[in-house]
N, C-alpha and C positions, 0 to 999 in steps of 0.2 A: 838385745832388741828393746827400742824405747818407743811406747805408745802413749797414748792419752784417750781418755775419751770424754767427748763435750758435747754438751745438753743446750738444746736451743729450749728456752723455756720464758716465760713472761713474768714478771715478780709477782702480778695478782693470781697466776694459776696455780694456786698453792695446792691444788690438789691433784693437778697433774704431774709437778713436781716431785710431790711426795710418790705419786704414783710410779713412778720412772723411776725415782732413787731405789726404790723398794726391789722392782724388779730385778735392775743390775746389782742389787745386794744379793739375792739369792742365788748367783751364777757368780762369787767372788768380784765381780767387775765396781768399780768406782768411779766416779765422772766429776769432771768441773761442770760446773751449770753458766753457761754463758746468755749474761741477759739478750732475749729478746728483744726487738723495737715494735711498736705498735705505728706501724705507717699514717692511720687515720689520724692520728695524737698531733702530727707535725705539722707546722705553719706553712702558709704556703713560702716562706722566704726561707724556714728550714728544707724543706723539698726542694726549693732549689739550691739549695748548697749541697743535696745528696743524691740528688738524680740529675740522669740526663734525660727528661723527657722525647727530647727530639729525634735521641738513636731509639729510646722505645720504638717511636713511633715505624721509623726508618726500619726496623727487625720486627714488629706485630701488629704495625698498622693501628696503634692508637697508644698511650704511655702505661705505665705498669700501674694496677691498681693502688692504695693505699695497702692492702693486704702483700700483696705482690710486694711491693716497693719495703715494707716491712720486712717478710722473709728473706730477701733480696741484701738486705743492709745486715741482719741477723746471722745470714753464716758469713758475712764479708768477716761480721766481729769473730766466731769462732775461727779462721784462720790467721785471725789475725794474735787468739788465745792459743791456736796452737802454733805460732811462728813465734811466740814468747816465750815458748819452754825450750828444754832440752830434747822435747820428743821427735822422731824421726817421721811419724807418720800417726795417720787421729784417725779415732771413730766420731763421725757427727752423726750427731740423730736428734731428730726432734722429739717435742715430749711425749707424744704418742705413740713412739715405736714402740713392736712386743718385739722381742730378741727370741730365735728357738735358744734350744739350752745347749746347743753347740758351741755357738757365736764365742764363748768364753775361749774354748778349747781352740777354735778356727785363727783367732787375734793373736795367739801365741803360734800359730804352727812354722813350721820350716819353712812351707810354703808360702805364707804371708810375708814372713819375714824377707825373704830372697827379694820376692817381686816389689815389696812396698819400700824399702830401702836403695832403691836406685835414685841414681839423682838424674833421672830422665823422671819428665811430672806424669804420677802415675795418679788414676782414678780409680776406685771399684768398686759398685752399686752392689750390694746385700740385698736391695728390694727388687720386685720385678722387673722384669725387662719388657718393653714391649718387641721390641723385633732384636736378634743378634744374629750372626754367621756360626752358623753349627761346624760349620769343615775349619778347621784349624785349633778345634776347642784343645785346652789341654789340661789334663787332671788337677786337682787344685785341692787337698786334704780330702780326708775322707769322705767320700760322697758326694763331690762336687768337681766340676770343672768349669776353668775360667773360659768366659767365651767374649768376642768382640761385641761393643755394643753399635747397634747401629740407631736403635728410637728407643728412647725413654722417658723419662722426666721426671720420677719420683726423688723426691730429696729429703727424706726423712732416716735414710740409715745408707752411710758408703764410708770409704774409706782413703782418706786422702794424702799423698806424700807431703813432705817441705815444700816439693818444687810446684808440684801442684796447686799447693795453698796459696802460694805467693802468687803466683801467674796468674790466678784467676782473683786474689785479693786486685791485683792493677787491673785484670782487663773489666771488673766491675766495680771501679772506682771513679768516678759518680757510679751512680748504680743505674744500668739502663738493662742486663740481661735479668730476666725472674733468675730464681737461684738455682730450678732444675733443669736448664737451657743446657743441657749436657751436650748434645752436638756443635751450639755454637763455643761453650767456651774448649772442646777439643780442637776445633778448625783453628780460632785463636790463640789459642796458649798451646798449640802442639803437643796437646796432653792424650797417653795413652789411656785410653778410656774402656774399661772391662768389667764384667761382671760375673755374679756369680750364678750358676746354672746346675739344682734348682737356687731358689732365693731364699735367706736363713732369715730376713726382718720384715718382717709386717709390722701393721699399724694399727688402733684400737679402731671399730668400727663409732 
């Protein structure tokens, strides 16, 4: 089994950075740090070469913020870091995730492995869920089962296939979905979208 795991982080957040490397040092884990974009920073002739404002507007009724539109473009690049390795499937996280001290032990299991190595685009949120389907849940390594997601949006800790990365590298290229628009890019990319229940990654307050 090949993983990765990549860090959405900004070059001047030097202390977030540090902060994040530190943590996944103390659970064995190691990451690529994939730069961040600061949306506000772009011209408006470069926002037009990287968004589609119009489908924003067409899917939220107005275009994605400079923030948005940053994040947006920021994991486009981390899938697009991990569709440049050898690895089969990535942990993304932004630089504020806290990882519990499983997470180490969860990325290597049987379980993970099976499910996240299929080459149907698979998804699967480590952070909270806001709504899923309890009846079909099914066990998922110790202490957890995977369950269907139905609302969510958090995007700072999941776990994403090849197939997955790619599919949603094109369907947010211009970039018109925010990056935690998890129901539209499953309706889109016909990606299996699950999570974990309870949730192993929080975020610093």
């Amino acid at each position: 089994m090949s993983f990765g795991i990549f860090v959405i982080n900004l070059p001047e957040a030097v202390v977030r950075r540090e902060r994040v490397s530190g943590h996944l040092a103390t659970m064995g884990l190691d990451a690529i740090v994939v730069e961040a974009v600061r949306g506000s920073m772009l011209s408006a002739a470069e926002r037009a070469s990287v968004a589609d404002d119009s489908r924003s507007v067409g899917r939220y009724g107005r275009a994605l913020t400079p923030g948005e539109l940053g994040c947006s473009l920021s994991h486009v690049r981390a899938y697009d870091q991990l569709l440049g390795t050898g690895h089969e499937f990535g942990l993304i996280l932004e630089d504020d995730a806290v990882l519990l001290p499983d997470v180490a032990a969860l990325l290597v299991s049987a379980e993970t492995r099976v499910w996240m190595e299929s080459p149907q685009p698979r998804l699967l949120l480590l952070t909270p869920i806001r709504a899923f389907l309890a009846r079909g849940a099914v066990p998922f390594a110790t202490g957890y089962r995977r369950v269907e997601v139905r609302r969510a949006w958090e995007g700072y800790g999941y776990l994403v296939n090849r197939a997955a990365a790619d599919a949603m590298r094109k369907i947010n290229s211009p970039a018109w979905l925010s990056a935690d628009d998890w129901v539209a890019y499953r309706r889109l990319g016909r990606i299996e979208l699950c999570g974990l229940d309870p949730f192993c990654i929080g975020y610093l307050d």
